[in-house]
C-alpha positions as CSV (number, residue, x, y, z in Angstrom):
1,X,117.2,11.1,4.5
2,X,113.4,11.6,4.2
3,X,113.7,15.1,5.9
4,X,116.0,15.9,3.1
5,X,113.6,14.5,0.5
6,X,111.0,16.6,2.4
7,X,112.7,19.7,2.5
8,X,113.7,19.0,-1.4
9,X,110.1,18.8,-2.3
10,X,109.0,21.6,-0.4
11,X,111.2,23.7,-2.3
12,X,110.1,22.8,-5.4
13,X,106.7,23.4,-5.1
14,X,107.1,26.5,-3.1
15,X,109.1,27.8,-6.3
16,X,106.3,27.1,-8.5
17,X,103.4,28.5,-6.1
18,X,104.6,31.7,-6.3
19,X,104.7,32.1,-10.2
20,X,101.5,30.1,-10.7
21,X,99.9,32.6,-7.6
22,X,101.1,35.7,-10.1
23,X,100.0,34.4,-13.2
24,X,96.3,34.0,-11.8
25,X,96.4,37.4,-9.4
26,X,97.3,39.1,-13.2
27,X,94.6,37.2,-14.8
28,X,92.5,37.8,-12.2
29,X,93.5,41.7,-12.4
30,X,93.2,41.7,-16.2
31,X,89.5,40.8,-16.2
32,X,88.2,43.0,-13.5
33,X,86.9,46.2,-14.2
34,X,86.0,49.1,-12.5
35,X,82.6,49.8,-14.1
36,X,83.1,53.8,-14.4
37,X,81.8,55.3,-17.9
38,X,81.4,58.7,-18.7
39,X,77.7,60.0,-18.5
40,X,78.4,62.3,-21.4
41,X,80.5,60.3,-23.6
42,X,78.7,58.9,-26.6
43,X,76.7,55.6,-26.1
44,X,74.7,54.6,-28.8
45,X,74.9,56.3,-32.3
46,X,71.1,55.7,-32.4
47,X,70.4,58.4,-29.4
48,X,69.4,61.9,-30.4
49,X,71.0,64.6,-28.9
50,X,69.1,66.4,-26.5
51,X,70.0,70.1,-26.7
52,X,72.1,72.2,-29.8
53,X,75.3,74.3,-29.4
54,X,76.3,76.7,-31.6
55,X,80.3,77.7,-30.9
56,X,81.2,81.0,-32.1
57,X,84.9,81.6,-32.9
58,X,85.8,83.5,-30.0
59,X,87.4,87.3,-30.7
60,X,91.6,87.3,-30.0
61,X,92.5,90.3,-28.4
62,X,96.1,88.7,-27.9
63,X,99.4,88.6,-30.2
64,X,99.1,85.0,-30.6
65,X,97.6,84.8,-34.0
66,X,95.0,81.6,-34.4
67,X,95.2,81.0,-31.1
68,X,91.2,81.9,-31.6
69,X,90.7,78.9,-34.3
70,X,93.0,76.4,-32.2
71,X,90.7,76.8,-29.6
72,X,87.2,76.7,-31.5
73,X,88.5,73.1,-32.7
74,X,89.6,71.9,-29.5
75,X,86.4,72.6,-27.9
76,X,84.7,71.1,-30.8
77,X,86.6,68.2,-30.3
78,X,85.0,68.1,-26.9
79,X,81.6,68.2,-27.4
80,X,82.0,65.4,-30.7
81,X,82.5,62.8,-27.7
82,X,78.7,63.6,-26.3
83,X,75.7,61.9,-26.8
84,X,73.2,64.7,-25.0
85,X,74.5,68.0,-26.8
86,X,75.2,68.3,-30.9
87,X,77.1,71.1,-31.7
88,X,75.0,73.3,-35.4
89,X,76.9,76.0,-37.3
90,X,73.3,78.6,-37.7
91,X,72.1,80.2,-34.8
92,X,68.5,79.5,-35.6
93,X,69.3,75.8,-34.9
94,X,70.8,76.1,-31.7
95,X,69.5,75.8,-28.1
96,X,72.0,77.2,-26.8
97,X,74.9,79.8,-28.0
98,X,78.9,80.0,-26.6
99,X,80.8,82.8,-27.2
100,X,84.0,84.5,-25.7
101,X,87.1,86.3,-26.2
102,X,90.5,85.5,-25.3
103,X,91.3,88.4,-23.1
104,X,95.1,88.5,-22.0
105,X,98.1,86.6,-22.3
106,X,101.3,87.6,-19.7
107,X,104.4,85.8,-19.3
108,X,105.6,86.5,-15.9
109,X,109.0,84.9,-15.1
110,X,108.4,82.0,-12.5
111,X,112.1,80.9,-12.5
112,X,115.3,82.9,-12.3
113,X,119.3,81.4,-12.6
114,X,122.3,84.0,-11.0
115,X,122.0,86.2,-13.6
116,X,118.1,87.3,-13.5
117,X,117.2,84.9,-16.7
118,X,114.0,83.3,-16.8
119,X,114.2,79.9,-16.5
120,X,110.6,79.1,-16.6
121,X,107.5,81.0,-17.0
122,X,103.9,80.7,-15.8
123,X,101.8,81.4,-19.0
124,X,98.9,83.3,-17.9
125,X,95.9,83.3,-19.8
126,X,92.6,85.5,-19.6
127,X,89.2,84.3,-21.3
128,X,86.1,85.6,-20.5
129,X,82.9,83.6,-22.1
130,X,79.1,83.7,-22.3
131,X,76.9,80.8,-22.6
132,X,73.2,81.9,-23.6
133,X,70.0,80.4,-24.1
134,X,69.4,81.0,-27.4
135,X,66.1,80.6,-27.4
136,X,65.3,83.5,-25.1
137,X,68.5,85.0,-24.8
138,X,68.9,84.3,-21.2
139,X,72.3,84.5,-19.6
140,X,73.1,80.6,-18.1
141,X,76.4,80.8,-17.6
142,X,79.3,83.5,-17.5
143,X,82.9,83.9,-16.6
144,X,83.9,87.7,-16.8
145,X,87.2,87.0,-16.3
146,X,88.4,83.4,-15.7
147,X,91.9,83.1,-15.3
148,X,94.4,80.2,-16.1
149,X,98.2,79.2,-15.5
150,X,100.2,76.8,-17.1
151,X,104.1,76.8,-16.8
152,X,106.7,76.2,-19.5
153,X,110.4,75.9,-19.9
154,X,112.8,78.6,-21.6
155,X,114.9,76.8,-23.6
156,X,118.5,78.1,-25.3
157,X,116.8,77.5,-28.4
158,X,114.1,80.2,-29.5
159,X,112.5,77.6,-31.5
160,X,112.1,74.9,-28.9
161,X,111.2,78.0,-26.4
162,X,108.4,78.4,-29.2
163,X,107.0,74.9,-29.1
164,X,107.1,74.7,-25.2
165,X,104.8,77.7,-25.0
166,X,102.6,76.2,-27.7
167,X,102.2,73.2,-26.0
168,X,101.3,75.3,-22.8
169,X,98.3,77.0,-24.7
170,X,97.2,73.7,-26.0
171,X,97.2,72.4,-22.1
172,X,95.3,76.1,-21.1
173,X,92.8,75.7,-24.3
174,X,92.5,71.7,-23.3
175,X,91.5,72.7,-19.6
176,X,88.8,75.5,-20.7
177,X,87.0,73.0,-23.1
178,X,86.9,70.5,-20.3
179,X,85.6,72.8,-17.9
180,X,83.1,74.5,-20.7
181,X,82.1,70.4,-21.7
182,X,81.2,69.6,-18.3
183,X,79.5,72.8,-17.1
184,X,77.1,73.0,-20.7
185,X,75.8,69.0,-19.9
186,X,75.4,69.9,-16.5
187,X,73.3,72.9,-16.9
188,X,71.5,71.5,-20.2
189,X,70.6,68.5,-17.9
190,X,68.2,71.2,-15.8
191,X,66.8,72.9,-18.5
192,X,63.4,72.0,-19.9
């Protein structure tokens, strides 16, 4: 009889460890951090920026009118998150000048069915961009022609077709401003 007891009461509290055990592991996990901030992201609103951009409205040599202006705002969008690099609208003001042109855009099928109908295509898109020191015109940085692919899915519907590639040149025009965000900080951290 008190082995039965026993074994009764071990149950019971073995049914409630394991609850109680996942409750404080989530705490636990909750209230832990990993410590990671981004260097560039804005810290303190009362830091002035270091260095100036000025972003010039690159020149669309593609069909895909205002792609040009879409991308202007989403790499202004970028540099509003940084604390070291301010971007002006006059070219007297700025440090440091971007400017580019939105080369090429091809389509190339990337998925066929039975009957040689693309299923999906790789979007390819060719910038090629210039970032200057404006204060003595030097060449920092310059891609000639950087290249970028992002697939999207042919849908029966022309519209939706539409919005798929759109969202595919907002992924492409995304990646550049990352790439152009952390390349200017970098550089502007070595320059005098």
């Amino acid at each position: 009889m008190n082995a039965n007891l026993l074994n009764r009461a071990t149950r019971h509290t073995f049914t409630y460890t394991i609850p109680v055990l996942f409750v404080l592991f989530l705490l636990a996990f909750f209230c832990s951090s990993c410590g990671y901030s981004n260097p560039y992201a804005k810290k303190n609103l009362q830091e002035a920026p270091s260095k100036t951009l000025l972003l010039t409205t690159w020149q669309n040599r593609t069909n895909e009118l205002g792609l040009e202006s879409i991308y202007f705002r989403l790499f202004n969008a970028w540099f509003k998150k940084s604390s070291m690099i301010s971007v002006v609208f006059e070219e007297e003001q700025a440090d440091l000048k971007l400017s580019g042109e939105i080369a090429a855009i091809d389509l190339p099928g990337l998925f066929y069915d039975s009957f040689d109908a693309a299923l999906e295509i790789k979007l390819k898109l060719t910038v090629s961009f210039t970032l200057r020191d404006n204060r003595n015109n030097s060449v920092l940085w310059q891609e000639r022609k950087f290249t970028i692919y992002e697939p999207f899915i042919i849908d029966p519907s022309g519209e939706r077709t539409r919005y798929n590639k759109q969202k595919a040149l907002l992924r492409i025009g995304d990646e550049i401003g990352e790439l152009i965000y952390l390349r200017i900080h970098e550089l502007a951290n070595n320059m005098p």
